[in-house]
N, C-alpha and C positions, 0 to 999 in steps of 0.2 A: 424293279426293286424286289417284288418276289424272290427272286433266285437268293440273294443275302437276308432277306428278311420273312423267309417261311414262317415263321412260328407266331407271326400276325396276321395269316391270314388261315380263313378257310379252306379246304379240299374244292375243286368246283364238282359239279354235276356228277360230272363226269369219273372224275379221280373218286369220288364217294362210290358210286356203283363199282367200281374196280377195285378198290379198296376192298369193300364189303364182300365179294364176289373172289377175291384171293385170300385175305388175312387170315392172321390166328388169331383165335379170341382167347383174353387172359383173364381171367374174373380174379378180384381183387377180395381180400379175408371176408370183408363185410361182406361182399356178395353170396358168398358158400352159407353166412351163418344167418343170409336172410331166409335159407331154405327152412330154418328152425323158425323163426324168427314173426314172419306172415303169415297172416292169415288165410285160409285154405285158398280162397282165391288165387294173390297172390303167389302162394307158392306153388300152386301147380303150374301158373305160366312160367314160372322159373324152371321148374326142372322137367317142362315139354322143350324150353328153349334148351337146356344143358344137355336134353336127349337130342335135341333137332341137330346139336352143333359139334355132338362128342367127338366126330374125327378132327374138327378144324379146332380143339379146344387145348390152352396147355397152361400150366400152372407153374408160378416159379417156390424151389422146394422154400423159401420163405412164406411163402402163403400157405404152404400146406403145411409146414411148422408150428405157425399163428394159429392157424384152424384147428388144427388137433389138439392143440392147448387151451381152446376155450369150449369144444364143441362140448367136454362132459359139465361144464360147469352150467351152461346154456341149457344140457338137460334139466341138468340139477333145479335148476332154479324156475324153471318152469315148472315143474312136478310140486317144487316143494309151495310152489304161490296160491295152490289150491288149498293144504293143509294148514297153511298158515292165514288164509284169509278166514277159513271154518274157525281158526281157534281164534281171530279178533271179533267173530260173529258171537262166539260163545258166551266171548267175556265184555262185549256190549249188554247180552242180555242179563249177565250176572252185576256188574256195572248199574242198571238202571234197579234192581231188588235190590242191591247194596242203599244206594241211595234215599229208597224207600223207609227202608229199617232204619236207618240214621236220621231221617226227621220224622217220622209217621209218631213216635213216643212222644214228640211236642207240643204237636197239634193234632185236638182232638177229630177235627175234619178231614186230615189228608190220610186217606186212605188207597191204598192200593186196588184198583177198581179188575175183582177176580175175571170176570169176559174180559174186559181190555187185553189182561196180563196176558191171559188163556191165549188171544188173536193173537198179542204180540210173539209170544212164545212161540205159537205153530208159524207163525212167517217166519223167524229165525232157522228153526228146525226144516223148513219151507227151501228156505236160502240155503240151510247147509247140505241139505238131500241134494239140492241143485248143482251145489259145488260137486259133490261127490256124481253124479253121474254126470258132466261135465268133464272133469278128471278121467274117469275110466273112456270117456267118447275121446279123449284128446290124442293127436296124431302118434301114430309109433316113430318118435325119433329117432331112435334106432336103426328102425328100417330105412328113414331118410339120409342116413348116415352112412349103412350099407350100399344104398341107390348112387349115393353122390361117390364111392370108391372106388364102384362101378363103374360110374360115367367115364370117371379122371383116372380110371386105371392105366398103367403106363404113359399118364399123359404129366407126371411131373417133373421139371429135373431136377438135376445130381445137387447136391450139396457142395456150397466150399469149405475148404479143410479151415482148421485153424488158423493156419498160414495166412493162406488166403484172408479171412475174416479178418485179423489183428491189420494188414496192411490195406484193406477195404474201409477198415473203423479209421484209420492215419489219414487215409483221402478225405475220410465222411467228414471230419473234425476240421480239418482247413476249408473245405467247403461250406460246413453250417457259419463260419467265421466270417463268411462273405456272401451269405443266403444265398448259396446256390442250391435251386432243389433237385432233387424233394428230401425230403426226411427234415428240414433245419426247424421246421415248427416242434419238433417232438425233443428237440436238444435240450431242453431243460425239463419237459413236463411229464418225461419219462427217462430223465439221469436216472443212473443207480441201479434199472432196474434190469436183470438180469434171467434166462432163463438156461439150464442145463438138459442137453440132449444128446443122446449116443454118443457121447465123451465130450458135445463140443461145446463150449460156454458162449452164450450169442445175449450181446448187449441192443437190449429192446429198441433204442432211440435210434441206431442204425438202422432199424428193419425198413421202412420205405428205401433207405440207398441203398442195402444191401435187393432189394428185390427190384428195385432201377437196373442195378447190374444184370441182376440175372436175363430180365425182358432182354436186355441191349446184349446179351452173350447170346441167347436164345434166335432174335432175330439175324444177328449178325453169321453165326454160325449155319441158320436152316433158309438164310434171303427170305427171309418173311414178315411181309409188314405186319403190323400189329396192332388191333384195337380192346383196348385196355377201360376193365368196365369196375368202378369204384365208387363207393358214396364216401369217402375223404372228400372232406368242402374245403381244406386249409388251405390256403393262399400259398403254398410250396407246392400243390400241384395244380393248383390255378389262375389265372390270369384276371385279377380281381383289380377292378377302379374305379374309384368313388364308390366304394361298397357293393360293386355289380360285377356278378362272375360275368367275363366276354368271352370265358372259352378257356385254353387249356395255357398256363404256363410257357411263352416264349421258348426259354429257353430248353424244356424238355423237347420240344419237337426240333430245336436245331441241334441239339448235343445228340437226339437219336439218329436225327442224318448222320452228321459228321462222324458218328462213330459206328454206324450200321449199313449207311448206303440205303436204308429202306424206311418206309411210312410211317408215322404211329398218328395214332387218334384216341382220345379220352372220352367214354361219356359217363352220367352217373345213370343210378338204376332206370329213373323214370323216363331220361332221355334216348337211352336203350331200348327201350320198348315203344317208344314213340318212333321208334326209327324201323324196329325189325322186317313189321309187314312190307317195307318199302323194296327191302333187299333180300329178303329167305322165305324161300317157301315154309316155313311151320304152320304146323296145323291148329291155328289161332283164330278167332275173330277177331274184331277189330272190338268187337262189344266185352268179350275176354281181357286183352288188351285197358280198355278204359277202365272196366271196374280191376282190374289189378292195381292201376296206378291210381285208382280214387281211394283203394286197401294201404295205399304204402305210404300216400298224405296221410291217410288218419292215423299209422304205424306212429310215422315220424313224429305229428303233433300228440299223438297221446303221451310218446315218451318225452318229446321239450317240457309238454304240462306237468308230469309225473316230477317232474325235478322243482315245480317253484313250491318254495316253503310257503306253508299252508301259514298265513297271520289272519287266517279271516275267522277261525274257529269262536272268538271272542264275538257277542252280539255287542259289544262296546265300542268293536274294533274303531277307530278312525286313523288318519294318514300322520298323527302327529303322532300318537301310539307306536305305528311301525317305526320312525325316523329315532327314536326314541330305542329301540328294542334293535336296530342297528348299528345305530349309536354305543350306543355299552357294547355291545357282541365285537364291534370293531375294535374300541376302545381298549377291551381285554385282551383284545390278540394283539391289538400293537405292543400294548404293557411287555406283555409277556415277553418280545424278543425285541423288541424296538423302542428306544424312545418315541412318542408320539410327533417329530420333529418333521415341519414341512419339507425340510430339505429330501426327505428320501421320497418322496413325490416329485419325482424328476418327470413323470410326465402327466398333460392334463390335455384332457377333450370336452370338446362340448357336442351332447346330440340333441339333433333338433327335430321333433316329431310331429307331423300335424296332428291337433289335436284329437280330432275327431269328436263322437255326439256322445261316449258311453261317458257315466257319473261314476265311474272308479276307472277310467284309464290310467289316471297316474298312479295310483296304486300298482295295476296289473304290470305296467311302464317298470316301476320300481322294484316290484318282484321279478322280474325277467332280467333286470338288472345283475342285481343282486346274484340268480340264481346261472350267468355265465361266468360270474366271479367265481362261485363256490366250485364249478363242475370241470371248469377249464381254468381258472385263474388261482388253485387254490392255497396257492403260498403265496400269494402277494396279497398286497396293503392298499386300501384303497377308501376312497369317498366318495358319498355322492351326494351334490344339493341339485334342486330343481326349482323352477319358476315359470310360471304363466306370461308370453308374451300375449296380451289379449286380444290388441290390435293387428298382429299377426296368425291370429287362429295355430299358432306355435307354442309348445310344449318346450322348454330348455330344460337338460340336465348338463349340469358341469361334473366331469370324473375328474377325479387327481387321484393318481397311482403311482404304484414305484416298479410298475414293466410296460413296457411296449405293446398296445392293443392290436388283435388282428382285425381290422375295421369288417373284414369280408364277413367272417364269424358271424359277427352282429346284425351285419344287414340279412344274414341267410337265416338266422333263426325267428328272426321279425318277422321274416317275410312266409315261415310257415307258419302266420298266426294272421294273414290278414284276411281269408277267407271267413275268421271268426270275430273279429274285431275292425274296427272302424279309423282304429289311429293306425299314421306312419311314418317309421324310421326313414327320414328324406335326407338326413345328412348326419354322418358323424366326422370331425375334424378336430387334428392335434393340434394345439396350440400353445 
């Protein structure tokens, strides 16, 4: 059955060493921009392995298009996080003397206690000195930018013309119509959107088919199998059931036979690494290796967390407060473009979470909710209620929406939170 049904199984032993030990390795946008992106660990096992691998390395010219369109922004915004966090330090400190002066004329008692102020003041000044030589200590991107053009020098290809592109987009369009991947996850959540280069106009939501093409021109034309290194988690280039990645996408590994004659293999960053010492001499340990990939957990959960909106600021806060402050926030965006009518809730799930022992699970449950709607869902309509099944140590949330969830999503962003949390995402189902 193998021979018609490859793209369900594994490489064996064997075919992996062979694999590993011929292929070209293709790193995919995110990868280039975790060289900015990691922490020093991190990122120097990255670009020992870019140096270890730079002859057998090649990039399709859509990744390197992607890349150079965000690398200055990724400066930008790195440099500018230090500057901007000094002036929320600032106007903390001016924030609590404002406060001061606005009740201290009431009551005779409440005074502004001068040492206190003094301590508080110099830790501020403390923090912002710290920022500031932190800042000037921070990596020259730059030069990481020069390193990686280096690496990839002549290792990109050619571009397709217009031509090309407009009857690439006519394939991409019938294909997202019948979820064949990759790219159909990006068909609505990046319409529209467009960027201009060396005369040619290239629509964003085609970029993973258009750089599918390019691997499968690339392999086809040089007989070279291909392993293709990605932190895309969307269920267009993976093989996701019952909410659990098993690997890569079926039908990518049977459309790159059929139309190349040769290998491909997927992994993401962390799987990559877990694999290298097995098959490339680099000049790595193995203790390198683990704390990179214990660098790139705490990468990825700092920024899941960085996204849930903050409702805990209130010491009043409680869970009926949040459902309430949801409630209206939804309410008004329905208003605004929708009647608030069930009918456009054409689809509904229920996720089912073990509880777990923490006393605001369901809150944190709710804001993680919530905060995959705003990031990836964020034109659509949606609800949520929840319930306590008690006798089953289960947690139920009912969603009613009006798009199609990507269940894989869900379980992959749970699941970088369970190292820190006690509850779990066991099921989510349409119904």
């Amino acid at each position: 059955m193998k021979k018609y049904f490859a793209g369900f199984y594994n490489p064996s032993v064997e075919e992996f060493k062979n694999l590993w030990d011929t292929c070209t390795f293709v790193f995919d946008t995110n990868i280039l921009l975790h060289s900015y992106r990691f922490e020093e660990s991190a990122r120097e096992v990255l670009l020992i392995i870019f140096e270890t691998l730079k002859e057998r390395v090649w990039i399709p010219y859509q990744v390197a298009l992607e890349y150079h369109h965000l690398i200055n922004k990724e400066k930008l915004d790195q440099e500018h996080a230090y500057d901007q966090l000094s002036k929320e330090l600032s106007k903390i400190q001016g924030a609590v003397e404002e406060k001061f002066k606005k009740y201290s004329p009431q009551h005779t008692n409440l005074k502004l206690n001068e040492a206190l102020h003094t301590s508080f003041v110099n830790s501020i000044e403390d923090l912002i000195t710290d920022l500031k030589d932190q800042k000037h200590a921070h990596p020259d991107l730059e030069n990481i930018k020069y390193k990686l053009a280096e690496i990839f020098d002549e290792k990109v290809g050619n571009p397709y013309t217009q031509e090309q592109l407009t009857e690439i987009y006519g394939q991409g369009e019938e294909r997202f119509s019948k979820k064949i991947p990759p790219g159909f996850k990006d068909a609505k959540t990046k319409e529209g959107q467009t960027k201009f280069f060396n005369g040619i106009n290239y629509e964003d939501r085609f970029g993973d088919y258009v750089l599918w093409k390019q691997i499968m021109d690339y392999s086809k034309e040089n007989n070279r199998d291909i392993i293709f290194v990605t932190d895309d988690q969307k269920e267009d280039w993976w093989y996701i059931a019952s909410g659990k990645t098993l690997g890569i996408h079926p039908e990518l590994v049977q459309e790159f036979s059929r139309n190349t004659n040769q290998s491909f293999y997927m992994y993401n960053t962390k799987r990559f690494l877990e694999n290298i010492l097995n098959f490339i001499p680099v000049q790595l340990t193995e203790e390198q290796i683990k704390k990179a990939i214990e660098s790139i957990n705490n990468y990825k959960r700092a920024v899941e967390e960085s996204q849930i909106p903050n409702y805990t600021q209130n010491t009043s806060f409680n869970l009926k407060k949040l459902t309430d402050i949801m409630d209206n926030a939804l309410k008004k965006t329905r208003d605004t473009h929708r009647k608030p009518d069930e009918k456009y809730y054409q689809y509904k799930y229920v996720c089912l979470f073990d509880k777990g022992q923490g006393q605001e699970n369901e809150r944190i449950i709710i804001n993680k909710l919530h905060n995959i709607f705003k990031k990836y869902y964020n034109d659509s309509y949606y609800e949520v209620s929840h319930r306590e099944l008690e006798k089953a140590r289960l947690l139920e949330y009912n969603i009613q929406t009006d798009i199609e969830l990507d269940t894989g999503l869900f379980f992959y962003i749970f699941e970088i939170f369970q190292e820190d949390y006690d509850f779990e995402l066991v099921s989510l189902l349409e119904i």
